[in-house]
N, CA, C and O atoms as CSV, one atom per row, in Angstrom:
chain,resi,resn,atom,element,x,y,z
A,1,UNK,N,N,99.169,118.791,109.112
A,1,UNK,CA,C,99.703,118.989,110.456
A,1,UNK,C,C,101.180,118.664,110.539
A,1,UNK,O,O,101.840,119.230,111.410
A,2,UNK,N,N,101.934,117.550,109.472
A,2,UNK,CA,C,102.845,117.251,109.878
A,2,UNK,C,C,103.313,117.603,108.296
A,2,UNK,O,O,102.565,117.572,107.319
A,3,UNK,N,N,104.867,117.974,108.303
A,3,UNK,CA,C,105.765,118.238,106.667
A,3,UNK,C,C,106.734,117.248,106.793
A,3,UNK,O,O,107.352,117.072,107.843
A,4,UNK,N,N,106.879,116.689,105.933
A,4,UNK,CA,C,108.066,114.883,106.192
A,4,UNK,C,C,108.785,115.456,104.737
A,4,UNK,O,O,108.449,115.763,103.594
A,5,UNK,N,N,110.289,115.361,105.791
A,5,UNK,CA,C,111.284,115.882,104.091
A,5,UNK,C,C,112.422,114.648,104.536
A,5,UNK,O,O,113.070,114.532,105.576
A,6,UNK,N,N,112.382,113.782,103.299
A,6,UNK,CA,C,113.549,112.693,103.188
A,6,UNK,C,C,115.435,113.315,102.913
A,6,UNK,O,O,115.964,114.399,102.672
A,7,UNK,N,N,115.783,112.262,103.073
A,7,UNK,CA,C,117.278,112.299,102.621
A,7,UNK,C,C,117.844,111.379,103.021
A,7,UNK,O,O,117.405,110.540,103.807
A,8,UNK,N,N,119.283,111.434,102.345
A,8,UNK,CA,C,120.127,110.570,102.272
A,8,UNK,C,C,120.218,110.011,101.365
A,8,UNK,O,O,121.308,109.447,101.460
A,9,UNK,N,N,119.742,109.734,100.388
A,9,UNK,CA,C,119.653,108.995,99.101
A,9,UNK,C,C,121.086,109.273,98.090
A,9,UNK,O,O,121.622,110.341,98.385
A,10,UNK,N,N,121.435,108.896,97.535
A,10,UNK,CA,C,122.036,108.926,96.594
A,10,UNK,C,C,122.692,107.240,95.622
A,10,UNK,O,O,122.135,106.151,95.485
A,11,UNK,N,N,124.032,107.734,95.138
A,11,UNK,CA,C,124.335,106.445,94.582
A,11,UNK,C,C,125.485,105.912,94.716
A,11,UNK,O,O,126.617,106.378,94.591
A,12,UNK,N,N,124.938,104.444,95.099
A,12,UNK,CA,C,125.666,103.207,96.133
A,12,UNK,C,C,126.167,102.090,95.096
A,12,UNK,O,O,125.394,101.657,94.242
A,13,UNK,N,N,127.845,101.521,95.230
A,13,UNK,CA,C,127.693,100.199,94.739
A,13,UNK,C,C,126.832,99.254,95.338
A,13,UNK,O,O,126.591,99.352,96.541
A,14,UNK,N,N,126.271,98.230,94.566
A,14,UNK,CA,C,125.699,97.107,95.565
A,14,UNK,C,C,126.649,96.066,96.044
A,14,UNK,O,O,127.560,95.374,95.589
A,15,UNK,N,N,126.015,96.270,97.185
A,15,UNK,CA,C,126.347,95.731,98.417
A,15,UNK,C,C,126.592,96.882,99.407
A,15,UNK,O,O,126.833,96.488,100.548
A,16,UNK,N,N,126.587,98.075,99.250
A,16,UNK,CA,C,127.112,99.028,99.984
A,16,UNK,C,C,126.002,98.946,100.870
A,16,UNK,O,O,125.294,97.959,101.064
A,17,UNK,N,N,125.892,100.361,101.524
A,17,UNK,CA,C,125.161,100.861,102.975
A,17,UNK,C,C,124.452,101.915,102.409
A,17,UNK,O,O,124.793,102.279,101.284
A,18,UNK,N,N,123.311,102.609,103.106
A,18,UNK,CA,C,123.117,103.852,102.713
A,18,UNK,C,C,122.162,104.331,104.036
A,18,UNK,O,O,122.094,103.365,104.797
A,19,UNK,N,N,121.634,105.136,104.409
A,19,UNK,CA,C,120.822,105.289,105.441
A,19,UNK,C,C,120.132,106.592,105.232
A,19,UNK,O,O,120.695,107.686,105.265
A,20,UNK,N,N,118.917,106.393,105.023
A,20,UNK,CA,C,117.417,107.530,104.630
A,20,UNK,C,C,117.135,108.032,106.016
A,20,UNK,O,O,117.517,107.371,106.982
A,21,UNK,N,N,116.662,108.862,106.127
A,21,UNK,CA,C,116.593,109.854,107.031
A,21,UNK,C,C,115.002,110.695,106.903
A,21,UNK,O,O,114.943,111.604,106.076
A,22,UNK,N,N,113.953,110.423,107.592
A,22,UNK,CA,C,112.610,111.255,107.510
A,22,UNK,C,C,112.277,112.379,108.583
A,22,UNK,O,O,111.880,112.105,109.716
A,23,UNK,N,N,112.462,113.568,108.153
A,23,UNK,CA,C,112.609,114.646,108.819
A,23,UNK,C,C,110.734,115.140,109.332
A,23,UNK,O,O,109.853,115.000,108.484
A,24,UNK,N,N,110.532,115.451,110.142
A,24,UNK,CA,C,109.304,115.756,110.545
A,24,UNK,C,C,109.385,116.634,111.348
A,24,UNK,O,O,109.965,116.549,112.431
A,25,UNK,N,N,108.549,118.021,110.714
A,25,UNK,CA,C,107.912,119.530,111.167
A,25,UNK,C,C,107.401,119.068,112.830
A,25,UNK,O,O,107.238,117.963,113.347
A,26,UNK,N,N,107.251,120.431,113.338
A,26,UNK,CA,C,106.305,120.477,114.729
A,26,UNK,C,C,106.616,119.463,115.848
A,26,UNK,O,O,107.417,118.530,115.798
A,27,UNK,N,N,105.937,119.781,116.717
A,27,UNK,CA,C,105.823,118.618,117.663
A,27,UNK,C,C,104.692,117.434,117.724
A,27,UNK,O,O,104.487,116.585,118.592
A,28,UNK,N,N,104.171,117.640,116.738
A,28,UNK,CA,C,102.764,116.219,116.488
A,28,UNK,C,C,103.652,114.468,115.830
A,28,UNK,O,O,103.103,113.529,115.253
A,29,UNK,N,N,104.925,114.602,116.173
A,29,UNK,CA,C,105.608,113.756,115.287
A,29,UNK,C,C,105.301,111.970,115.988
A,29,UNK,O,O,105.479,110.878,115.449
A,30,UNK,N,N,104.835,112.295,117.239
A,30,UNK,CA,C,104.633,111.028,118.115
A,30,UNK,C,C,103.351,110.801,118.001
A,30,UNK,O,O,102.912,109.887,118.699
A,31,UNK,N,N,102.680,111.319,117.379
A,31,UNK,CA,C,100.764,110.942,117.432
A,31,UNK,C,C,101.238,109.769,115.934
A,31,UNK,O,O,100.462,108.833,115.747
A,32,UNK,N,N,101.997,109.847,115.343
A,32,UNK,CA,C,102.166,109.089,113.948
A,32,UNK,C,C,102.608,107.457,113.750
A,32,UNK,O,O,103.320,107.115,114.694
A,33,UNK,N,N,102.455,106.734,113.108
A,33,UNK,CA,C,103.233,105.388,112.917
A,33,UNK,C,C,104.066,106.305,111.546
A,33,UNK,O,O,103.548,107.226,110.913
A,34,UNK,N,N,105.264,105.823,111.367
A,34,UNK,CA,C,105.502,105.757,109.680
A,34,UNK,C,C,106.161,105.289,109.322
A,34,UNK,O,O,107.267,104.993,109.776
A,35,UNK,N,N,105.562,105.011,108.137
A,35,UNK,CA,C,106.034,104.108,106.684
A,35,UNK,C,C,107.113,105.140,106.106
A,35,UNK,O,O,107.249,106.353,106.269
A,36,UNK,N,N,108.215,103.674,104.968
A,36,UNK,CA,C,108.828,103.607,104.122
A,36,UNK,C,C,108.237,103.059,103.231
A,36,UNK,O,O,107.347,102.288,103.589
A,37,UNK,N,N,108.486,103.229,101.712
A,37,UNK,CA,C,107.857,102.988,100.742
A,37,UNK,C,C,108.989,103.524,99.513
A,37,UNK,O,O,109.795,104.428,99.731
A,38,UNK,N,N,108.888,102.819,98.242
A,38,UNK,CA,C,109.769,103.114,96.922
A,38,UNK,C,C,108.677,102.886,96.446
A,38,UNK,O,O,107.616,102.440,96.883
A,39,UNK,N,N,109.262,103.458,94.905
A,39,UNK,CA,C,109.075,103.104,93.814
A,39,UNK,C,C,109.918,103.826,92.539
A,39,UNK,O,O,110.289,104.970,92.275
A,40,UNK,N,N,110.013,102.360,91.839
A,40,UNK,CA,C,110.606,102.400,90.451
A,40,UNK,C,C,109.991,102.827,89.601
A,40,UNK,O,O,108.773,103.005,89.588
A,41,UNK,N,N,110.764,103.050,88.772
A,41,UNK,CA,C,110.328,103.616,87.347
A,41,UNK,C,C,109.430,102.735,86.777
A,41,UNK,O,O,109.847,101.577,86.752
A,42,UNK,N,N,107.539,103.038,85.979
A,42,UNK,CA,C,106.691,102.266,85.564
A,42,UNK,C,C,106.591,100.892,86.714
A,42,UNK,O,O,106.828,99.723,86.410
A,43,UNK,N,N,106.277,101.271,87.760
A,43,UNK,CA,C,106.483,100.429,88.736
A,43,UNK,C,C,105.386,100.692,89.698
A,43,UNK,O,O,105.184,101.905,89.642
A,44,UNK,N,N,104.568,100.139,90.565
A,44,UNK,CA,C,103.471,100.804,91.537
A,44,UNK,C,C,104.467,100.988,92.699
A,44,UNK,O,O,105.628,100.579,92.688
A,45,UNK,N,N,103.776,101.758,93.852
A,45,UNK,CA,C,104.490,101.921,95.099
A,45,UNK,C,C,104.910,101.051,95.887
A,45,UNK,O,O,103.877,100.981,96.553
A,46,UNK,N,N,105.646,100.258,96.407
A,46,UNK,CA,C,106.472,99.632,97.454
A,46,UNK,C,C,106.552,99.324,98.593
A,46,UNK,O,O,107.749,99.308,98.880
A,47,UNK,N,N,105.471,98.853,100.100
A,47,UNK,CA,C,106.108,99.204,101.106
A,47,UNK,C,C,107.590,97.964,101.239
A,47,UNK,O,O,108.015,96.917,100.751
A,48,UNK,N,N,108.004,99.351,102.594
A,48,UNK,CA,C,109.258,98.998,102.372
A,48,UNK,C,C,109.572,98.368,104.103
A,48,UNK,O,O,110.065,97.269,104.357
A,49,UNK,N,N,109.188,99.269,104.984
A,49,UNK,CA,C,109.048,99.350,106.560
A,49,UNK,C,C,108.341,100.324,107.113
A,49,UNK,O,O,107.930,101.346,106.563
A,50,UNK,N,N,108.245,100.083,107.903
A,50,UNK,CA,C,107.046,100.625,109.090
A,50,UNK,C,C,107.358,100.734,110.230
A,50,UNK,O,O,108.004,99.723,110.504
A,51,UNK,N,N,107.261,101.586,111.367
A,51,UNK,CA,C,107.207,101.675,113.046
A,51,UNK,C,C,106.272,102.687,113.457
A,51,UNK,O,O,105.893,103.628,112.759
A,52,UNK,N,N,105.717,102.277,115.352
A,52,UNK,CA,C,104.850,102.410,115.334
A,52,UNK,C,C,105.087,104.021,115.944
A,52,UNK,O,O,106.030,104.642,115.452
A,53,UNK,N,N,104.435,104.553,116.769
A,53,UNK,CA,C,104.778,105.772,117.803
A,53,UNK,C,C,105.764,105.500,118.106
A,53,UNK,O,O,106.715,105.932,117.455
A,54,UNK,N,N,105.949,104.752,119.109
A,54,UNK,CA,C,107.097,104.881,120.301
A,54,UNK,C,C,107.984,104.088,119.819
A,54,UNK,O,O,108.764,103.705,120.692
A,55,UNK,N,N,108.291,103.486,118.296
A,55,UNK,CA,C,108.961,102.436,117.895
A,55,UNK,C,C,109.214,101.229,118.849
A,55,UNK,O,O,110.308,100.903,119.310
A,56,UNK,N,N,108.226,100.729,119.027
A,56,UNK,CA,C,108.363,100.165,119.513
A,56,UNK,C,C,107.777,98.458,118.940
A,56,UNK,O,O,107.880,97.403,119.566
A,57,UNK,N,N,107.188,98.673,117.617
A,57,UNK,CA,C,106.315,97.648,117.155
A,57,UNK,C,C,107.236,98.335,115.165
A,57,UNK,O,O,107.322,99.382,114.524
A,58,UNK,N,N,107.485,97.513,115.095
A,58,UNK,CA,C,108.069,97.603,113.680
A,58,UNK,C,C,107.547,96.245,112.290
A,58,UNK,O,O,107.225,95.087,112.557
A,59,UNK,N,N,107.591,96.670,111.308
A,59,UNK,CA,C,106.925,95.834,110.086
A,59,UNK,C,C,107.954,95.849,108.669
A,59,UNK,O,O,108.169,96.959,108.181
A,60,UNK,N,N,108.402,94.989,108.202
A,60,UNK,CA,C,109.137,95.321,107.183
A,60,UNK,C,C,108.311,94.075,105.961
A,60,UNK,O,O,107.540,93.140,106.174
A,61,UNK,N,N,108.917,94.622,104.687
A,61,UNK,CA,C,108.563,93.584,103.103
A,61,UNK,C,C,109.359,92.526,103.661
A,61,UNK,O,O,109.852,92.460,104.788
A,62,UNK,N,N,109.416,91.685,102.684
A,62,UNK,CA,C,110.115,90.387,102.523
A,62,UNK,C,C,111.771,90.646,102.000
A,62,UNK,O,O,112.734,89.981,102.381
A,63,UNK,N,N,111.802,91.640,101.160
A,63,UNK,CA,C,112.623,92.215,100.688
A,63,UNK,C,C,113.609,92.881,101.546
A,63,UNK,O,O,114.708,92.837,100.995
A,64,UNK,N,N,113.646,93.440,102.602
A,64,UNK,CA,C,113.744,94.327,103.293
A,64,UNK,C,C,113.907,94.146,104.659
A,64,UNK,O,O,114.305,95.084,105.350
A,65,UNK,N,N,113.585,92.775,105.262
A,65,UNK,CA,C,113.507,92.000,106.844
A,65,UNK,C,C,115.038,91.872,106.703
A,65,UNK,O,O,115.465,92.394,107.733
A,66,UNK,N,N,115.955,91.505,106.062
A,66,UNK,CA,C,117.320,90.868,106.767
A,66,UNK,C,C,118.473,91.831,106.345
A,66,UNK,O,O,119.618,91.781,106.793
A,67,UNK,N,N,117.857,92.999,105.123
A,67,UNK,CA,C,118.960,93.675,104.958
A,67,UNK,C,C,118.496,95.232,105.471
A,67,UNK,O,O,119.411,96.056,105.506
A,68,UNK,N,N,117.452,95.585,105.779
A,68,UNK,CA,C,117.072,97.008,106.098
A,68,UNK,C,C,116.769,96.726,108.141
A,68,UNK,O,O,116.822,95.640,108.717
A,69,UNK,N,N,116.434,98.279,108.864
A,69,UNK,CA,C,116.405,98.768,109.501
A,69,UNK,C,C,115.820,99.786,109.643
A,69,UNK,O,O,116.359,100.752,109.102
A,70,UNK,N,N,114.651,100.024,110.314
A,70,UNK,CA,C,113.644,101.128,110.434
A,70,UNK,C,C,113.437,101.843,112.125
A,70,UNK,O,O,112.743,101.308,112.989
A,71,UNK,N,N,114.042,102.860,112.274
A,71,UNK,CA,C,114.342,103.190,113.705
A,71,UNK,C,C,113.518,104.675,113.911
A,71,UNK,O,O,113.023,105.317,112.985
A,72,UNK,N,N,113.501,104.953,114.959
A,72,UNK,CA,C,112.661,106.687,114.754
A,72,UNK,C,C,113.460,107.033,116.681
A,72,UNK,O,O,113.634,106.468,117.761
A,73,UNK,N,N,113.718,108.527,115.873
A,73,UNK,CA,C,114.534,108.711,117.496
A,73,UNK,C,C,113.385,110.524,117.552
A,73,UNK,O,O,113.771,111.597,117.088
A,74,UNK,N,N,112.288,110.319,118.116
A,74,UNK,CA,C,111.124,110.906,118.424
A,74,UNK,C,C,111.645,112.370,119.379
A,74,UNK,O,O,110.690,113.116,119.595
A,75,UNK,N,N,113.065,112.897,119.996
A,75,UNK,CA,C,113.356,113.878,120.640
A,75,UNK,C,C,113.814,114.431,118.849
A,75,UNK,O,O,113.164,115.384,118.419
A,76,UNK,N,N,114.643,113.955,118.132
A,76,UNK,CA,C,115.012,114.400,116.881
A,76,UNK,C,C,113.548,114.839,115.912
A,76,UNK,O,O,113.510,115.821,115.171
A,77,UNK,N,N,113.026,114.396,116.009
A,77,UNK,CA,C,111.617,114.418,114.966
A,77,UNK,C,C,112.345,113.197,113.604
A,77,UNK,O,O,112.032,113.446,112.440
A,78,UNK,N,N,112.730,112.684,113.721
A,78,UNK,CA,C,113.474,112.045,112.613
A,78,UNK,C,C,113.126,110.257,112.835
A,78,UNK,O,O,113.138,109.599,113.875
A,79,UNK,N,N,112.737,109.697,110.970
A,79,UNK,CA,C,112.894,108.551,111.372
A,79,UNK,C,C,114.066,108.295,110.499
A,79,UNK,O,O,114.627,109.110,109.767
A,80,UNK,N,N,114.483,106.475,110.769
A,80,UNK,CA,C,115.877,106.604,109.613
A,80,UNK,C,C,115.406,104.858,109.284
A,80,UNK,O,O,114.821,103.954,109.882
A,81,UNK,N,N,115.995,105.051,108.116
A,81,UNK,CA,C,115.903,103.586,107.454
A,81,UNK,C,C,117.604,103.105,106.695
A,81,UNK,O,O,118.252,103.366,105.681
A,82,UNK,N,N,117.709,102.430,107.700
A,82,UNK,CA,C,119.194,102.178,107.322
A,82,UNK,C,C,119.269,100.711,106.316
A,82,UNK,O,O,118.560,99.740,106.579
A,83,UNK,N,N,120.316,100.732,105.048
A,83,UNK,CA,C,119.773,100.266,104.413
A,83,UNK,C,C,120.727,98.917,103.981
A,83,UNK,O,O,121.137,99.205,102.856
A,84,UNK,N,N,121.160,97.846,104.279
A,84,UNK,CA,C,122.803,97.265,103.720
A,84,UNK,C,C,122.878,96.098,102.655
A,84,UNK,O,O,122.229,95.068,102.840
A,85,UNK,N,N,123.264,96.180,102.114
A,85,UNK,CA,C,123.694,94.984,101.292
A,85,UNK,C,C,122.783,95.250,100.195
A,85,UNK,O,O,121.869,94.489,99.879
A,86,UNK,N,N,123.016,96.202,99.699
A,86,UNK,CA,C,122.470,96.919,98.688
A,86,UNK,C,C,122.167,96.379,97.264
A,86,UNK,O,O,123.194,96.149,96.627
A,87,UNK,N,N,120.931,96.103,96.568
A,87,UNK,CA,C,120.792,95.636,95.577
A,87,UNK,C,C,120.765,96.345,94.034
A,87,UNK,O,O,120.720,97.572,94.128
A,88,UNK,N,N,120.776,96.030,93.145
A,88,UNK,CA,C,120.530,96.908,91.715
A,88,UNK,C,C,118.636,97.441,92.082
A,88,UNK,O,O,117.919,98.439,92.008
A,89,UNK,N,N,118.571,96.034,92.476
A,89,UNK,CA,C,116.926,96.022,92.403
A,89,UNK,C,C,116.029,96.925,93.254
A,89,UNK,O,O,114.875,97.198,92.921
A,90,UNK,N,N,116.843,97.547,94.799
A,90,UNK,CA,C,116.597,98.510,95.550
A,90,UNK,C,C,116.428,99.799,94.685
A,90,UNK,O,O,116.141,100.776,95.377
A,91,UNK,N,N,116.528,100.038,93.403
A,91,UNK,CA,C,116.802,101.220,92.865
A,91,UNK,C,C,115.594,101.811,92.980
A,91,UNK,O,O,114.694,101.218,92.386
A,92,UNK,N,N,115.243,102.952,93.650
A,92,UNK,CA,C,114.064,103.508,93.308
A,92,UNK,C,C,113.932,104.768,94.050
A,92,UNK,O,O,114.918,105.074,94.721
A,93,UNK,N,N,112.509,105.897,94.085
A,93,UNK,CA,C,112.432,106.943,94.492
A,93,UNK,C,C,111.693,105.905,96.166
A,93,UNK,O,O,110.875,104.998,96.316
A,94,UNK,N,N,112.515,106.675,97.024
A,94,UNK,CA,C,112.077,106.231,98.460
A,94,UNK,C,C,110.999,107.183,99.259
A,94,UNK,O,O,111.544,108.275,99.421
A,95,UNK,N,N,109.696,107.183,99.809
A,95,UNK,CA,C,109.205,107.888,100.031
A,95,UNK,C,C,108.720,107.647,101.851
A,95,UNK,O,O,108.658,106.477,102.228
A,96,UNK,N,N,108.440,108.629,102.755
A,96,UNK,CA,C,108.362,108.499,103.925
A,96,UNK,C,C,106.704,109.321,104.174
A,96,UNK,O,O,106.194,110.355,103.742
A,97,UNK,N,N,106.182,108.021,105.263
A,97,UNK,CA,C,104.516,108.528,105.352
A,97,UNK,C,C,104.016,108.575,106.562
A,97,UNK,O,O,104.286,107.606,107.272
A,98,UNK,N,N,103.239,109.573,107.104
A,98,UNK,CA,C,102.694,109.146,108.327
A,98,UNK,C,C,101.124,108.798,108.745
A,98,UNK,O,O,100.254,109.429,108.144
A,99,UNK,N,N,100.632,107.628,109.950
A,99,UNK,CA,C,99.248,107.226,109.083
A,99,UNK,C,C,99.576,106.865,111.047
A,99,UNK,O,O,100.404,107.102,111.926
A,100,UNK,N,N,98.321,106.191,110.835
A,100,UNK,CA,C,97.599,105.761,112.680
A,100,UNK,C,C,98.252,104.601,112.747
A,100,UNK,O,O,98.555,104.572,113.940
A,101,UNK,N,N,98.788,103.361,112.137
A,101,UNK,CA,C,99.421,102.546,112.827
A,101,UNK,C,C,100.017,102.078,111.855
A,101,UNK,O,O,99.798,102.485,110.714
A,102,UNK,N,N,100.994,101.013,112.171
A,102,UNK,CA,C,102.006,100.090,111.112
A,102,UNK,C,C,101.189,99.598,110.272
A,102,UNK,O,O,100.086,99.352,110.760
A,103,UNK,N,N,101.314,99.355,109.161
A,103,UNK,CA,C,100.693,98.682,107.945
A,103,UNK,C,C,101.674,99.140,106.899
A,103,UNK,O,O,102.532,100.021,106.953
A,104,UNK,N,N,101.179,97.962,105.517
A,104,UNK,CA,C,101.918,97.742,104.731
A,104,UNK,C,C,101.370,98.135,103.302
A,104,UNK,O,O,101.957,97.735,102.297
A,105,UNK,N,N,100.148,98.983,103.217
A,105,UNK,CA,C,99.291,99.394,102.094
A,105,UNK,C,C,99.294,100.777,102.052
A,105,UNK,O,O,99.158,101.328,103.145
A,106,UNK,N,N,99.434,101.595,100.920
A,106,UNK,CA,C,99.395,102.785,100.640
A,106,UNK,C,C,98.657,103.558,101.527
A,106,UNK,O,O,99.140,104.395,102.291
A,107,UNK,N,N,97.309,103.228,101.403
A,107,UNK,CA,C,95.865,103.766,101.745
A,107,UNK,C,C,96.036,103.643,103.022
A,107,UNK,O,O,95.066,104.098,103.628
A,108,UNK,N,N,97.144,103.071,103.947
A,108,UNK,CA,C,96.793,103.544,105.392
A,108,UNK,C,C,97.631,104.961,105.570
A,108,UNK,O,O,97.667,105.538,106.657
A,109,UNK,N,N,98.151,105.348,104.652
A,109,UNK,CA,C,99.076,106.380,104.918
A,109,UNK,C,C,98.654,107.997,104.397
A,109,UNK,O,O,98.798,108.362,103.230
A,110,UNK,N,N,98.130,108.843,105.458
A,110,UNK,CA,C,97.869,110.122,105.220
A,110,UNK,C,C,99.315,111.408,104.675
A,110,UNK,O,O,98.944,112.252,103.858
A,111,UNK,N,N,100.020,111.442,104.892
A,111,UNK,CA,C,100.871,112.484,105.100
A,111,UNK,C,C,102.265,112.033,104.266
A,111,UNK,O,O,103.102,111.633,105.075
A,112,UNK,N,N,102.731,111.987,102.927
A,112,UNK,CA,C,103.802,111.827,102.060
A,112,UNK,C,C,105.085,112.931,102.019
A,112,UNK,O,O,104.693,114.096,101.942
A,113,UNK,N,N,106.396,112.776,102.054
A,113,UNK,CA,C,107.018,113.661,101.793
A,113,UNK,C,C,107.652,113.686,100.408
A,113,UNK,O,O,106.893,112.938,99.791
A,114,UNK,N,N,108.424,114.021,99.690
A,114,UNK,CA,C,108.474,114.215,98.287
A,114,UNK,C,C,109.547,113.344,97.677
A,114,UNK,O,O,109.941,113.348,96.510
A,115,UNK,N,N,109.990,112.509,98.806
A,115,UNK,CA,C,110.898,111.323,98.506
A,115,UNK,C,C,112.188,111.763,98.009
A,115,UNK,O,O,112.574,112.865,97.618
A,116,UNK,N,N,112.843,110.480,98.132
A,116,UNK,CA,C,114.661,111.079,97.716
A,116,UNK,C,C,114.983,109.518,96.829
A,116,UNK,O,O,114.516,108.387,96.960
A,117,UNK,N,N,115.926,110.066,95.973
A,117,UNK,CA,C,116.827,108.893,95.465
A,117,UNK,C,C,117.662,108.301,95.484
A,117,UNK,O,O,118.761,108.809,95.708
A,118,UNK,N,N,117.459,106.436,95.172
A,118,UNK,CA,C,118.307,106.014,95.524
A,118,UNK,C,C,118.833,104.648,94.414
A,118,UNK,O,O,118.277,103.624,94.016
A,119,UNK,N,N,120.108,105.238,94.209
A,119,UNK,CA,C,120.505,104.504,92.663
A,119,UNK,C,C,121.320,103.501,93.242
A,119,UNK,O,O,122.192,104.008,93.948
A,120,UNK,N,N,121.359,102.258,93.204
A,120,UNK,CA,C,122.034,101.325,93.321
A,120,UNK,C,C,123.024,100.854,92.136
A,120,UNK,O,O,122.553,101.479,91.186
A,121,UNK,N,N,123.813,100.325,91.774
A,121,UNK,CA,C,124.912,100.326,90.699
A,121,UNK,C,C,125.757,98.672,90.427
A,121,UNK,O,O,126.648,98.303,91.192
A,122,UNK,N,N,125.436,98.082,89.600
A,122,UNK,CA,C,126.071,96.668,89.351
A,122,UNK,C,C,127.408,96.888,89.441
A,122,UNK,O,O,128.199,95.956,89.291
């Protein structure tokens, strides 16, 4: 029902900024919560952040509470994950999901888009 295409990714010194961008098909984009999520190379998946419908209820990692930002502007169809103080260790494929409410486990998440990259640089 719903097509989620990422961007923004590319490659950042650390410490820099970067800001991901989750694009979402149709008008079903408000029935959704969605997740952020990475993953590294030989690495399992990541969550990263979360918001709910109306963004109004948001969830982030440990990793991710003081330097990231997870916003959704619902007239755009778009969510964005703004990202700062950028680590080596952030390096990974970033992926955007949509599922029935905030959570922090793969398996709540129905709907994946094909993720974008994001290289961080010592």
């Amino acid at each position: 029902q719903v097509q989620l295409v990422e961007s923004g990714g590319g490659l950042v010194q650390a410490g820099g900024s970067l800001r991901l961008s989750c694009a979402a098909s149709g008008r079903t984009f408000t029935r959704y919560a969605v997740g952020w999520f990475r993953q590294a190379p030989g690495k399992e998946r990541e969550f990263v952040a979360a918001i709910s419908r109306s963004g109004g209820n948001t969830g982030y990692s440990d990793s991710a509470k003081t330097r990231f930002t997870i916003s959704r502007d619902n007239a755009k169809n778009t969510v964005y994950l703004q990202m700062n103080s950028l680590k080596p260790e952030d390096t990974a494929v970033y992926f955007c999901a949509t599922g029935e409410l905030v959570a922090g486990n793969v398996e709540a998440y129905d709907y994946w888009g094909q993720g974008t990259q994001v290289t961080v640089s010592s």
